[in-house]
N, C-alpha and C positions, 0 to 999 in steps of 0.2 A: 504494500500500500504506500510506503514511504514514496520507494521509487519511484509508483504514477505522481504522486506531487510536486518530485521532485525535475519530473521531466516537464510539467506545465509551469513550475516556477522557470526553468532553463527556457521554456517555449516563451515565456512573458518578458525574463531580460532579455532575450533575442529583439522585439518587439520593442523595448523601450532602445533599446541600441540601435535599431532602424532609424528611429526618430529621432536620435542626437544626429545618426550621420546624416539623415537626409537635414536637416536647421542647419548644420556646418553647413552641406552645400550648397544651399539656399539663401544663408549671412551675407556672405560678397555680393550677391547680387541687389539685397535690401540696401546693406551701406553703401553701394557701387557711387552714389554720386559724392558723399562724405570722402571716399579713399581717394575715390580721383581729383577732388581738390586739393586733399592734405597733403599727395604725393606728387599732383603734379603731372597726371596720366592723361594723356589724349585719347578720343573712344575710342582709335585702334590700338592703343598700348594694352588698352582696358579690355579689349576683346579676344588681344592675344594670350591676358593670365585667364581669361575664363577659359580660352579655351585650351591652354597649358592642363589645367585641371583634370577636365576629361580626357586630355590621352593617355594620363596616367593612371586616370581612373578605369577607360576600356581596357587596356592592356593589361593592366594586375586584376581585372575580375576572372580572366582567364587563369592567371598565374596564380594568385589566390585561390583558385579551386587545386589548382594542384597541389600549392603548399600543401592545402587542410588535406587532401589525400595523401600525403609523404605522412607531416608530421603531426597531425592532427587540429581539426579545428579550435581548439582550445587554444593551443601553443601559437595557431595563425591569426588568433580573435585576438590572444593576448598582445602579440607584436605590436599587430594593425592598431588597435585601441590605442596603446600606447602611444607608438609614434605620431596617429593623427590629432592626439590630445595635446603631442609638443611642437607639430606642426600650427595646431590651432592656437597656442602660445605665440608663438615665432609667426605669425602674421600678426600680429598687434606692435612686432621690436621691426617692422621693415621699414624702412627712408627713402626706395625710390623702384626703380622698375624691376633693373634686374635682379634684386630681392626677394620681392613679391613672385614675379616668373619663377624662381627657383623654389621657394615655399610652397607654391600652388603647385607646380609637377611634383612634389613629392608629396603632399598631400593627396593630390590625385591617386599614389601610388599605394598610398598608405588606406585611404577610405576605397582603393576600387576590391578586396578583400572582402568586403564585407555580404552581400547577396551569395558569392560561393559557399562563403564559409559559413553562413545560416543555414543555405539548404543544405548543406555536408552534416552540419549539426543536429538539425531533424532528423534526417533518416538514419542516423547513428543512436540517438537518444529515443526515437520511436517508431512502432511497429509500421509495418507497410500500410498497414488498413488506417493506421490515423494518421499518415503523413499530410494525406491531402487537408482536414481537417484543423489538424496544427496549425500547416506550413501557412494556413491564408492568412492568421492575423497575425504572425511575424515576418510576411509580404505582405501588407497591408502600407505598409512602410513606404514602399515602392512606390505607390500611387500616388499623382499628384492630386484627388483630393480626399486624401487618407488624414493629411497631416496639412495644417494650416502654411504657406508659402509666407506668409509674416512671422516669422521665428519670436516665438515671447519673450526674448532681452529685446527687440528691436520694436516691440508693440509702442507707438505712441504714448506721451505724458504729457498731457495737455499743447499736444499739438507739435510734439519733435520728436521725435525717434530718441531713445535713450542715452542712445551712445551720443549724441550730441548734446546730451544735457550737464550743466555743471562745466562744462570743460572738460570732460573724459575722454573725448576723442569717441570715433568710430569703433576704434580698438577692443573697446574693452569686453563688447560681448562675446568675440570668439576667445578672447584671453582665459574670461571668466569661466567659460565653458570648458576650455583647455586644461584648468586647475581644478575642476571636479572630476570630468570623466576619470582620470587615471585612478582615483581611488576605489573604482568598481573594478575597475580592469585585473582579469589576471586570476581571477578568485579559481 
């Protein structure tokens, strides 16, 4: 009995892990006009770290599935988590293009891990007959209107986006984010 609880708790952080990565990749694009003044980015400068993101991100969803078939999903969930949580630090310390372009390809690389190594993780933690069952509401994630595209650090307060309130820069809600994830990570 333990162990079905213990696979729908494993099925539910899956699902809340969805939803940090999908806010991270959804953040740059809420603060997109904030970054591109403070740093200084032209739209095409601005187009090319969006789209830095995603080749890193297509590419290691492949490779990510294979990690979690080598070494197992866990040790591929723990990496990824990590690294994307110090990537999403280290976008808040960037001062200009090729910065940011470097941070966002490895971030790319670091969050594209994620979708293989969910489903890796399902059909290992549960039977064949409940995968289809599970797996929906830890892809659920996936969907764009699963999860609100306004990430809740960047929700308005009385009429500004957070990150620009007080003087904190754009920065600070992937930062903030950056210093929480890691302490789930890994368990």
């Amino acid at each position: 009995m333990f162990a079905k609880r213990y696979r729908f708790l494993i099925a539910f952080l899956l699902f809340i892990a969805g939803i940090i990565n999908y806010m991270d990749r959804a953040a740059l694009g809420v603060a997109a006009p904030f970054v591109k003044e403070d740093l200084n980015l032209s739209p095409s400068e601005l187009g090319v770290i969006f789209s830095t993101f995603f080749f890193g991100y297509a590419l290691f969803a492949f490779v990510g599935g294979q990690l979690a078939d080598r070494y197992g999903p866990r040790s591929v969930y723990s990496w990824a988590a990590a690294a994307w949580s110090v990537l999403c630090m280290l976008t808040g310390a960037v001062t200009g293009f090729a910065q940011m372009f470097v941070v966002r390809a490895l971030f790319g690389f670091a969050e594209g891990p994620m979708n293989s190594t969910t489903n890796r993780t399902i059909t290992t933690w549960f039977p064949r007959e409940e995968t289809a069952r599970t797996g929906q509401p830890a892809r659920l994630k996936a969907t764009p209107s699963a999860v609100p595209t306004r990430p809740a650090p960047m929700m308005p307060i009385r009429g500004r986006p957070v990150g620009s309130a007080g003087g904190c820069g754009w920065w600070w809600p992937p930062g903030a984010c950056g210093r929480w994830w890691p302490s789930g990570a890994g368990g």
